[in-house]
Residue frames relative to the residue before (quaternion, step in Angstrom):
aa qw qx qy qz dx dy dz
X 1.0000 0.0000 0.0000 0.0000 0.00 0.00 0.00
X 0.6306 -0.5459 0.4527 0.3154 3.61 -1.25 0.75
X 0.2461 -0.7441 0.6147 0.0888 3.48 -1.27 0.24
X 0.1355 -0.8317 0.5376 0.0301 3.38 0.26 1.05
X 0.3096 -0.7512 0.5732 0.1062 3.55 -0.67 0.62
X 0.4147 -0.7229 0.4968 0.2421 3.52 -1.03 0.91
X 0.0284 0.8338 -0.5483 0.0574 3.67 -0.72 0.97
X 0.2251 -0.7809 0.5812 0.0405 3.50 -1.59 0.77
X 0.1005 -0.7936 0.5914 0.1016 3.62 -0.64 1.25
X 0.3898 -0.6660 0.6058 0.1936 3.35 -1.00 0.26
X 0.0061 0.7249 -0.6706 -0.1575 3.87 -0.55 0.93
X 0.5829 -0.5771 0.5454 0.1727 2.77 -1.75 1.27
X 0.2931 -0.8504 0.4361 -0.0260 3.85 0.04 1.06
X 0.0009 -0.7830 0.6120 0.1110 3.45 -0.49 0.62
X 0.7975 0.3140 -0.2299 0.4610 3.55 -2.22 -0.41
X 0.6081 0.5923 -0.4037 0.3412 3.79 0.94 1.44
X 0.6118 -0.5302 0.4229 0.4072 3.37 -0.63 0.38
X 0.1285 -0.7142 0.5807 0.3690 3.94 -0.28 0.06
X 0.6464 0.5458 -0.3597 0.3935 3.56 0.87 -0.92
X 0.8070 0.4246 0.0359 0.4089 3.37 0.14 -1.33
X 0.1389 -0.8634 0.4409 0.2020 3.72 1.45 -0.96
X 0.5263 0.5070 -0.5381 0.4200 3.71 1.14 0.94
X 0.6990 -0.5662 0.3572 0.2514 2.78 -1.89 1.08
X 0.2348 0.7982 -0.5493 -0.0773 3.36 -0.85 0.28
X 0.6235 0.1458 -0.4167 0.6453 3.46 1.27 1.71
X 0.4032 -0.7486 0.5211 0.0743 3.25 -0.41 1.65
X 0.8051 0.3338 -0.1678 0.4607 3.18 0.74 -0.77
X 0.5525 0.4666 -0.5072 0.4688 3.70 1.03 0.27
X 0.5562 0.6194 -0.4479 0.3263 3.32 1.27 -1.16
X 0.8302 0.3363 -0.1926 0.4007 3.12 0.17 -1.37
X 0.4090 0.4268 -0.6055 0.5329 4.19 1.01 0.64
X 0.5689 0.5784 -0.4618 0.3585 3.52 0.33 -0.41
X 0.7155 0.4711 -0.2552 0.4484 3.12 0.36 -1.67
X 0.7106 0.4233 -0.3180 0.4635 3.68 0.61 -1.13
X 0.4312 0.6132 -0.4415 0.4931 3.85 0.74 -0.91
X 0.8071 0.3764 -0.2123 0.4022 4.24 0.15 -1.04
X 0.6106 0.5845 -0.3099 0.4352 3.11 1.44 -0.99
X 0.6917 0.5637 -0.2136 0.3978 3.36 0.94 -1.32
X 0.6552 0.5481 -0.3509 0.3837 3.51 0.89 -0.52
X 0.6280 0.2730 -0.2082 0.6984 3.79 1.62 -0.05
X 0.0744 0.6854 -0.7134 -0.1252 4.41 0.70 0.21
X 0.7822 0.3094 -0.4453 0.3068 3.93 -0.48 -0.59
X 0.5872 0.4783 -0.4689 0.4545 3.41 0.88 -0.24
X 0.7613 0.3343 -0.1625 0.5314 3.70 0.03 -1.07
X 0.0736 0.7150 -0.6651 0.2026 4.13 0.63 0.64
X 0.7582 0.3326 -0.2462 0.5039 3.12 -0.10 -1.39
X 0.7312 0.3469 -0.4436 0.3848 3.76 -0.43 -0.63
X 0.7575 0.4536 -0.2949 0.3653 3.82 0.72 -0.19
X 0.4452 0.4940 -0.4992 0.5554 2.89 1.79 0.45
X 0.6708 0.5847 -0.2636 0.3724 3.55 0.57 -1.41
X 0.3624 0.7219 -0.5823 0.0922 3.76 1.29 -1.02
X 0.4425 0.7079 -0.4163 0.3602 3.75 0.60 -1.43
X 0.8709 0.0668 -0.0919 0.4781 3.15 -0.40 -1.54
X 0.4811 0.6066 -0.4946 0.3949 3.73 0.58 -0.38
X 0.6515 0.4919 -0.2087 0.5385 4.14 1.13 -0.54
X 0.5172 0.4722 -0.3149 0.6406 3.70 1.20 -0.99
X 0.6082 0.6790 -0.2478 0.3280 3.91 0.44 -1.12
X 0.7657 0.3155 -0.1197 0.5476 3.34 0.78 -1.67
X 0.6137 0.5552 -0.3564 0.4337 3.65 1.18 -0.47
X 0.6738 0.5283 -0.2825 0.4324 3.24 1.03 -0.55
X 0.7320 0.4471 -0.2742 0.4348 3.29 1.09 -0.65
X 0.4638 0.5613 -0.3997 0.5568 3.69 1.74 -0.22
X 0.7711 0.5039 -0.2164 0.3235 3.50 0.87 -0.29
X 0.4289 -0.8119 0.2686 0.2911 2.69 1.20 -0.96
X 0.4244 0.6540 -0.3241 0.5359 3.26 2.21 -0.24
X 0.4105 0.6151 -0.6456 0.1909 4.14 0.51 -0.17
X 0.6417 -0.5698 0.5102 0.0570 3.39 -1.56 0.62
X 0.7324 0.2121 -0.0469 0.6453 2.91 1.40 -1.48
X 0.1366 -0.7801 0.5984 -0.1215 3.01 -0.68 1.92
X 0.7841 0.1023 -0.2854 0.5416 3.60 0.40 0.99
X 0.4318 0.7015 -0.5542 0.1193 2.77 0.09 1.94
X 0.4110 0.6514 -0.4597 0.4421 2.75 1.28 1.75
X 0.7164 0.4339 -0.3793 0.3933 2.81 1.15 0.03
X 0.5196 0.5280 -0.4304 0.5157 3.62 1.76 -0.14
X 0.4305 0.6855 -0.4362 0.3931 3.92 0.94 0.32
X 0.2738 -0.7740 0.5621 0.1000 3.53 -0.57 0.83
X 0.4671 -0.7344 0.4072 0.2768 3.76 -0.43 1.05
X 0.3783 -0.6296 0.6508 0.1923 3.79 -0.69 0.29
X 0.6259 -0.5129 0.3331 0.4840 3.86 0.75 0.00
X 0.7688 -0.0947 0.0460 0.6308 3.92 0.11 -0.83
X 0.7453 0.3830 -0.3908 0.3809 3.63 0.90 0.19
X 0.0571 -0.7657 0.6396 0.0379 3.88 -0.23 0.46
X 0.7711 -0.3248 0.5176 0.1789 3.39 -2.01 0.33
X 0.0540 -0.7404 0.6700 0.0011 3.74 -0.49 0.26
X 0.7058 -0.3721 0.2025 0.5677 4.08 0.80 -0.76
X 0.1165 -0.8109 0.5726 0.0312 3.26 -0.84 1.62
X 0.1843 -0.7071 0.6823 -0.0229 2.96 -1.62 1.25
X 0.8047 -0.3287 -0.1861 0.4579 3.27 1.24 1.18
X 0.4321 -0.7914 0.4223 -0.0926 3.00 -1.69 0.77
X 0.0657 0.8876 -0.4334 0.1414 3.62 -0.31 0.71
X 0.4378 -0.4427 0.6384 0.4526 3.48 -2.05 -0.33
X 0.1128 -0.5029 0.8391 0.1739 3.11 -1.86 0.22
X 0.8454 0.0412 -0.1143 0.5201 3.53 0.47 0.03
X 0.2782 -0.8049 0.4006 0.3380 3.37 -0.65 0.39
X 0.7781 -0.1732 0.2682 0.5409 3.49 -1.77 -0.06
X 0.3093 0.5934 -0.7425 -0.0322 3.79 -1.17 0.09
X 0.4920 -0.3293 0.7068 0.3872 3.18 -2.34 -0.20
X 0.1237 -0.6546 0.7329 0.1378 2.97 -1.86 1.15
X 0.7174 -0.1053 0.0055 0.6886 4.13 1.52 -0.32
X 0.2881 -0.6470 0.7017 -0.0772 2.53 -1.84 1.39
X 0.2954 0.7105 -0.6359 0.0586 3.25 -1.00 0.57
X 0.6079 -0.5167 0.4977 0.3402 3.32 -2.10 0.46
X 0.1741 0.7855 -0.5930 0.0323 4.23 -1.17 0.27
X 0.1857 -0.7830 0.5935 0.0140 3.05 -1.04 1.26
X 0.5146 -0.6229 0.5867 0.0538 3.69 -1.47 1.34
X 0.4528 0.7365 -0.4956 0.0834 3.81 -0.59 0.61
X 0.6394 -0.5062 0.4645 0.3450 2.81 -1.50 -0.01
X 0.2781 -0.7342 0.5327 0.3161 3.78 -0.52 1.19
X 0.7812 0.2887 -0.3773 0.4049 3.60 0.73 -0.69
X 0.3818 -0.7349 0.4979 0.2574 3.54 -1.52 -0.24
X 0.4236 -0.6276 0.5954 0.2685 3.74 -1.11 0.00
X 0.0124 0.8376 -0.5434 0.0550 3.57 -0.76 1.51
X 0.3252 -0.6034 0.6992 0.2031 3.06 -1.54 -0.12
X 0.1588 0.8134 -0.5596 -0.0046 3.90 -0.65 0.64
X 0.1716 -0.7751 0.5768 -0.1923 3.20 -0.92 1.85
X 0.5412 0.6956 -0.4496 0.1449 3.04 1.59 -0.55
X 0.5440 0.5375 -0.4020 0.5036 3.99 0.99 -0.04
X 0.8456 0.4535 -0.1316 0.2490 3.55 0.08 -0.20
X 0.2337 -0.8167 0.4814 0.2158 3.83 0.04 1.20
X 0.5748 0.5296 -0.4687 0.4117 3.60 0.64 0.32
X 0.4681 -0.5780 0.6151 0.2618 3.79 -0.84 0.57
X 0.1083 -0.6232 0.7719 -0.0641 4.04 -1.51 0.98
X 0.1348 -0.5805 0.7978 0.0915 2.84 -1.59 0.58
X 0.6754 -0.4424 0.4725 0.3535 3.87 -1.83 0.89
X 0.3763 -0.5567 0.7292 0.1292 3.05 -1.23 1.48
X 0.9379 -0.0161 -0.0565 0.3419 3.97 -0.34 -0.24
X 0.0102 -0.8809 0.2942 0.3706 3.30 -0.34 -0.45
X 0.5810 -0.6034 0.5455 -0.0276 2.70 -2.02 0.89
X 0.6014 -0.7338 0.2920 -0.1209 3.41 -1.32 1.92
X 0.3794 0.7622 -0.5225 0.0454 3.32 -0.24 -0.48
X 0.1110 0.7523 -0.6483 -0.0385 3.67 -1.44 0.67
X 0.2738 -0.5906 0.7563 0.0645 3.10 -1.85 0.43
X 0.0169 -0.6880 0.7255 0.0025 3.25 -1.64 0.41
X 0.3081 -0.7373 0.5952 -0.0846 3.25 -1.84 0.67
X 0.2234 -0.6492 0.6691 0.2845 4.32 -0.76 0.46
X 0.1313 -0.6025 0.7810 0.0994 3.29 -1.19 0.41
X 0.7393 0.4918 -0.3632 0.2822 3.04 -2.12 -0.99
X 0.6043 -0.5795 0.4727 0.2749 3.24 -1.25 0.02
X 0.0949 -0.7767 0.6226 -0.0094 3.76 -1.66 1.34
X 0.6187 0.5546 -0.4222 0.3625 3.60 -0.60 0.70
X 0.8070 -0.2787 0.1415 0.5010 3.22 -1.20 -0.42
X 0.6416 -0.6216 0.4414 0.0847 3.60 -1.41 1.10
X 0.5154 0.5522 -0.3036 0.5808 3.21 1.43 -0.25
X 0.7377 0.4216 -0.3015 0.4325 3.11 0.35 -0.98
X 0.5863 0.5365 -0.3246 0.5129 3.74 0.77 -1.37
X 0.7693 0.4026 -0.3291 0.3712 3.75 0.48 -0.71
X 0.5737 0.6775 -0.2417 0.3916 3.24 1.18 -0.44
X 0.7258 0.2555 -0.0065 0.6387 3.04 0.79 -1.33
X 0.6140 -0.6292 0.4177 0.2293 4.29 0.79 0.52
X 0.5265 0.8008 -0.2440 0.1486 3.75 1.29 -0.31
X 0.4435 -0.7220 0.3387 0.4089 3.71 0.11 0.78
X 0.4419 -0.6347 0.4873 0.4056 3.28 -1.14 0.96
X 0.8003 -0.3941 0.2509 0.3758 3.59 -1.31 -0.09
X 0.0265 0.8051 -0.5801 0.1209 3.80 -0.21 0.72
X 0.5951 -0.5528 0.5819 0.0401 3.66 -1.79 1.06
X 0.2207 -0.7564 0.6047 -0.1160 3.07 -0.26 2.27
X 0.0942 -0.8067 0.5827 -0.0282 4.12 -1.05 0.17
X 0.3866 0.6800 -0.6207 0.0537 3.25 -0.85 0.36
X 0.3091 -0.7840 0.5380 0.0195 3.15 -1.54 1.03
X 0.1850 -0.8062 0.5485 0.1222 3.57 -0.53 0.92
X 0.3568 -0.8829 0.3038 -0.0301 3.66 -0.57 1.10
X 0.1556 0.8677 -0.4399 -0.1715 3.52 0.65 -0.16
X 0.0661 -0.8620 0.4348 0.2520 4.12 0.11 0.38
X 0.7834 -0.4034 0.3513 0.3165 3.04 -1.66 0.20
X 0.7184 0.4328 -0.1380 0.5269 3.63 -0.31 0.82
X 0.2353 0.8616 -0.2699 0.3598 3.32 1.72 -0.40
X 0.0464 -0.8284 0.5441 0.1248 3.67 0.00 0.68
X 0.1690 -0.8097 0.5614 0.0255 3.26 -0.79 1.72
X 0.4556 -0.7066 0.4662 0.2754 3.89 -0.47 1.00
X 0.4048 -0.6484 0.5059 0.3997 3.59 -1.21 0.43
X 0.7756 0.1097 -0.2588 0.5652 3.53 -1.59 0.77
X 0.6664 0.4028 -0.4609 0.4257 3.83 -0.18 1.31
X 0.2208 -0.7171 0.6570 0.0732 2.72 -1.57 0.47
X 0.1511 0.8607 -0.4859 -0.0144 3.42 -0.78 0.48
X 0.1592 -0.8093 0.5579 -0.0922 3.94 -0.83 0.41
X 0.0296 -0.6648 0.7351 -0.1297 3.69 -1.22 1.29
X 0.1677 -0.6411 0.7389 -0.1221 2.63 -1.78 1.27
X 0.5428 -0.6796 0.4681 0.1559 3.76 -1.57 0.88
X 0.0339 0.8226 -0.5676 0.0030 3.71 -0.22 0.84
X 0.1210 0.7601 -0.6319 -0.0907 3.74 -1.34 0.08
X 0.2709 -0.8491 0.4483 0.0689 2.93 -1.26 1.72
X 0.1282 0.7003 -0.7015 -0.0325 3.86 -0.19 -0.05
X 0.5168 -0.5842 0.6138 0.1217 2.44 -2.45 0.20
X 0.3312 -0.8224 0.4253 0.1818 3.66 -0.62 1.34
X 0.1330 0.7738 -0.6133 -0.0856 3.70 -0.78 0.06
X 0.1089 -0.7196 0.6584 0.1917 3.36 -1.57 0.55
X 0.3502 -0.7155 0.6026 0.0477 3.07 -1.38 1.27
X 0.1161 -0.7273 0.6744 -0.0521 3.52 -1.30 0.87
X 0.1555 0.6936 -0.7013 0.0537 3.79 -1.30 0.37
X 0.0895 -0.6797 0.6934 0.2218 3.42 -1.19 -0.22
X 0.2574 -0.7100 0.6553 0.0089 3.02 -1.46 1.82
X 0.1500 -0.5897 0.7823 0.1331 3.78 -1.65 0.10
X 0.1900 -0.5786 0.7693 0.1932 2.60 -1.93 0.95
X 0.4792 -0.5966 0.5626 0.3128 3.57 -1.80 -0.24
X 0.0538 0.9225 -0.3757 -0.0696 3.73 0.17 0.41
X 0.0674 -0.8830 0.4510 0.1113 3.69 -0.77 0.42
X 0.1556 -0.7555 0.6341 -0.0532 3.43 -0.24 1.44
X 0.7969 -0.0222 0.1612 0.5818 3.77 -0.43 0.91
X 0.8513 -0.1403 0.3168 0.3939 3.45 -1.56 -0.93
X 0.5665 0.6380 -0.3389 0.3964 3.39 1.36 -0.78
X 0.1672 0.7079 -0.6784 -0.1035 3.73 -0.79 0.27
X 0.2600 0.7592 -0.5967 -0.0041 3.74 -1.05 1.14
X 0.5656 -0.4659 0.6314 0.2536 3.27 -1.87 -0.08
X 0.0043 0.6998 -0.6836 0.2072 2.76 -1.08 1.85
X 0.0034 0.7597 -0.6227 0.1870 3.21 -0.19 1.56
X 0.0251 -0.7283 0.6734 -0.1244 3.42 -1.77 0.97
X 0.4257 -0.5868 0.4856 0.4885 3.63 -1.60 -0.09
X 0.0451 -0.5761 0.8001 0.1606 3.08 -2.15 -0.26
X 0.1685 -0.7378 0.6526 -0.0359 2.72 -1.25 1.49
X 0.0999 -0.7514 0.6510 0.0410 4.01 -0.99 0.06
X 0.0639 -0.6569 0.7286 0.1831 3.45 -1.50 0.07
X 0.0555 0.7133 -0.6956 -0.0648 3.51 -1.97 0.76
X 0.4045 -0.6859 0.5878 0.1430 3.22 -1.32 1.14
X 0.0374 0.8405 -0.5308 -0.1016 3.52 -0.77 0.17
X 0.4591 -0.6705 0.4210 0.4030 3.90 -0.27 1.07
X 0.3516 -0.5577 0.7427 0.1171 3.48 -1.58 0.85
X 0.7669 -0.3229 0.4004 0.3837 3.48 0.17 -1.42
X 0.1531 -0.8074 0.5698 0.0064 3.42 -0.46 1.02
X 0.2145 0.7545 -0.5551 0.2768 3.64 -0.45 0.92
X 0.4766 -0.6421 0.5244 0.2926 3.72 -1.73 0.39
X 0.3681 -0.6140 0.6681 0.2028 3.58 -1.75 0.54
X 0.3368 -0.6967 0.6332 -0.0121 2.94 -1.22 1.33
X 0.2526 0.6901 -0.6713 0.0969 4.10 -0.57 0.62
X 0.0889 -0.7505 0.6547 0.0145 3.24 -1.13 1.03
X 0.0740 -0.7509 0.6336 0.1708 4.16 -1.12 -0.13
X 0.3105 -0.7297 0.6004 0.1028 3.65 -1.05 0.72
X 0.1282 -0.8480 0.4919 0.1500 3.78 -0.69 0.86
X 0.2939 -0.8801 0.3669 0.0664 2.94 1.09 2.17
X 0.7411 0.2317 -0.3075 0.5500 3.85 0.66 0.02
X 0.5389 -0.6853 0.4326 0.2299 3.28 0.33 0.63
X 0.2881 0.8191 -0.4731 0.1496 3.65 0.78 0.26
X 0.2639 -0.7871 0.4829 0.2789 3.89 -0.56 0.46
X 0.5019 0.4466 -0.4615 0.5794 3.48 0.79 -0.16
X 0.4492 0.6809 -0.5647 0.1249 3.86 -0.50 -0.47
X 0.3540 -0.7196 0.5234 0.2881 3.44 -1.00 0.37
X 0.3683 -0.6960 0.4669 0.4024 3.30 -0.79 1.18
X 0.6987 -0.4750 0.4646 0.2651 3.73 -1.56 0.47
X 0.1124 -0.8481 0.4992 0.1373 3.35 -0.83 -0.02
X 0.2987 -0.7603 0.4767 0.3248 3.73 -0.29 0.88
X 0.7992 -0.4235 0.3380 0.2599 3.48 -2.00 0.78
X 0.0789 -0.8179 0.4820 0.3042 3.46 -0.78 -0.01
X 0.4099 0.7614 -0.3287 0.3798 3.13 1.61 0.21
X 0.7081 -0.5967 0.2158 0.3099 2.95 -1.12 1.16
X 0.4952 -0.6238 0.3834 0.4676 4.56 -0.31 1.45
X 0.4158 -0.5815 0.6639 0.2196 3.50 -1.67 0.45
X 0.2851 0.6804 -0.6106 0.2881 3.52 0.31 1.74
């Protein structure tokens, strides 16, 4: 997988104070702003729709009247670079899968029944449990999960059961066990914020990456063994602990 590196541009800003960083040509400020935007249009789409408020934004924060008073702290760090006050945001890339793959949860051991010595048919003297569990749902960066609608992370179960009464064949053994498959993906994009520190307006842009499991199917293995010569000394079989062929 790529490695995207975290990077900051500086736009070169007109119709500003240098000292002070208020506007005092609304309308160079914001050729400026567009003048940077334009030099990437599919990257910055969204900020050149937004220019409007992305200008209402930077005025507000020279002022001091923003509304939104913690949007540093809903800012996600880039490693040693972080946000100071955004006055917009985007993809520079969207959400993609960078690997996908199929994975299955189980139980290495199993719950039996062993008859495998005996021509008389049994049934389960008690019964008898077994569980596995699993995270599902989606971990990483919030941007992404919001973007794309994805359940945060949540506690999967499944229990394999054997009950009392259980009809155990003569000469056999048999045993189930609890598995749950889903399907993994990791997700990657690279987002930018717009930031304004004083007079300074830049682009701070980084990855986000995330992972989401999604259930395939939760359900029980069945392995059974027949002691096709009927031998009393036999050793009873033993089921795999390796991972079910599902």
């Amino acid at each position: 997988m790529k490695i995207h590196e975290k990077k900051v541009a500086k736009i070169d800003v007109k119709g500003v104070d240098k000292e002070t960083g208020s506007i005092i040509n609304e309308e160079q400020f914001k050729k400026s702003l567009l003048n940077f935007f334009n030099s990437s249009p599919e990257k910055y789409s969204g900020s050149i729709k937004e220019i409007d408020s992305i200008v209402n934004n930077y005025k507000a924060a020279q002022s001091g009247k923003s509304t939104n008073n913690n949007q540093k702290e809903v800012a996600p760090s880039f490693g040693e670079i972080s946000p100071s006050y955004i006055v917009g945001q985007g993809w520079s890339t969207d959400p993609h899968v960078t690997f996908s793959q199929d994975r299955v949860t189980y139980s290495m051991s199993w719950i039996t029944e062993d008859n495998y010595r005996s021509s008389v048919p049994i049934t389960a003297t008690y019964t008898k449990t077994l569980k596995t569990s699993a995270t599902l749902g989606f971990t990483g960066s919030n941007l992404i999960q919001s973007k794309l609608g994805f359940s945060a992370a949540f506690n999967v179960e499944q229990t394999t059961t054997i009950t009392q009464g259980a009809n155990v064949p003569a000469w056999t053994v048999w045993g189930m066990r609890p598995y749950i498959k889903y399907n993994l993906e990791e997700w990657e994009g690279i987002y930018y914020y717009i930031d304004s520190t004083g007079g300074i307006v830049q682009v701070i842009e980084g990855p986000v990456t995330g992972t989401n499991k999604k259930l395939i199917t939760k359900s029980n293995e069945y392995w059974s063994r027949t002691n096709t010569t009927h031998d009393l000394n036999a050793t009873t079989p033993t089921p795999s602990t390796g991972a079910p062929n599902v």
